[in-house]
Each structure stands twice: as structure tokens, then as C-alpha cells.
C-alpha positions in Angstrom: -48.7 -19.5 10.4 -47.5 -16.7 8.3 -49.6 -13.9 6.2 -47.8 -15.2 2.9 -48.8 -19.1 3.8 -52.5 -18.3 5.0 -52.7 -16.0 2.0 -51.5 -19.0 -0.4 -54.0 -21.5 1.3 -56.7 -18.6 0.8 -55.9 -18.9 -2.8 -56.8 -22.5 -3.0 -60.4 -21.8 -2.1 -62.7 -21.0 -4.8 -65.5 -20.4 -3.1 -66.9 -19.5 0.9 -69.9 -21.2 2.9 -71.6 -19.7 4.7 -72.8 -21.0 8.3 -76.8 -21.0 7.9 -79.1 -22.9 9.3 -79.7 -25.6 7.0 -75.7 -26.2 7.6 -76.2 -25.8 11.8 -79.0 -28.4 11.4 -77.4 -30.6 8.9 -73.9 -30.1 11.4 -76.7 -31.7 14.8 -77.9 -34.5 12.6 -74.8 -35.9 11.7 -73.4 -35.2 15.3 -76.3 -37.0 16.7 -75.9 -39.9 14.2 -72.1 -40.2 14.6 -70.8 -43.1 16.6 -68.5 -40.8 18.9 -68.8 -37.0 20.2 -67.5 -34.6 17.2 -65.9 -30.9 17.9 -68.3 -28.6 16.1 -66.1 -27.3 13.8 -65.7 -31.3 12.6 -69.3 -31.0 12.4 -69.9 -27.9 10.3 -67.1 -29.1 8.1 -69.0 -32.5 7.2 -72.2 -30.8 6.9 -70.8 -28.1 4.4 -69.4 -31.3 2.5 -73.0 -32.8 2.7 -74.6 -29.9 1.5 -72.4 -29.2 -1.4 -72.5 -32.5 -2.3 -68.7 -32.9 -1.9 -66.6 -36.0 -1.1 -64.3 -34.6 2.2 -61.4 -35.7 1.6 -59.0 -35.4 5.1 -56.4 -37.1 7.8 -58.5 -36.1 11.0 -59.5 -39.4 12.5 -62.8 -37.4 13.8 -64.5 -37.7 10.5 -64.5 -41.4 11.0 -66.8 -41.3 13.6 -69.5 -40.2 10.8 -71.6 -43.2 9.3 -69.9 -43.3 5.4 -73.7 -43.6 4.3 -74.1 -39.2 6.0 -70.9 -38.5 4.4 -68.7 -39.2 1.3 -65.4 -39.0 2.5 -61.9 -40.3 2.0 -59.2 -40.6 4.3 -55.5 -40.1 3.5 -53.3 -41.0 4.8 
């Protein structure tokens, strides 16, 4: 990827989260709750969703493995 298109996703952030331990312990839970193994960053993705109560809304067939009742989330397709 290119400076100019990381800068221009950059852009489309408006804010940053932080990886704390509410997030690393919210990230276990839903890990331990999904139905298949998740890759961590999968994991601290849906937690910082949870916690900022945000609906995810993604492609990545991973997230399905989280129980829609942990995680508001939307797949496109």
C-alpha cells in the first residue's frame, strides 16, 4: 500500500482505541464464546466494537464465528 492511500484511509478515522485491558479481556470473552478459533486481531477488533458500542460492519467471514447476541455486526457483501 502507498503513503498517499494509508494516509487517505488514516483520514477516515475520527478517533484511536486504545488496547487496555478492559478491551484484552472483552477480546478473551468473546474468543472463548465464539463458535470457531478467532486471530487476535479479529478479536480486539470486535471487542473495540463492543466497547464503543458500535455495530462492525465487515466482509471477513471470521467475525461470523461471534454469537450476534456479543456483537452487533453486519456483513457485506
Amino acid at each position: 500500500m502507498s503513503r498517499v492511500v494509508a494516509l487517505e484511509y488514516a483520514a477516515l478515522a475520527d478517533r484511536v482505541i486504545s488496547v487496555d485491558t478492559a478491551l484484552s479481556i472483552r477480546a478473551f470473552e468473546l474468543g472463548s464464546a465464539s463458535t470457531k478459533r478467532l486471530p487476535l486481531i479479529v478479536a480486539l477488533i470486535a471487542s473495540a466494537a463492543c466497547l464503543h458500542d458500535a455495530i462492525l460492519i465487515h466482509r471477513d467471514p471470521h467475525f461470523g464465528a461471534i454469537p450476534m447476541d456479543l456483537l452487533r455486526q453486519e456483513l457485506l457483501e
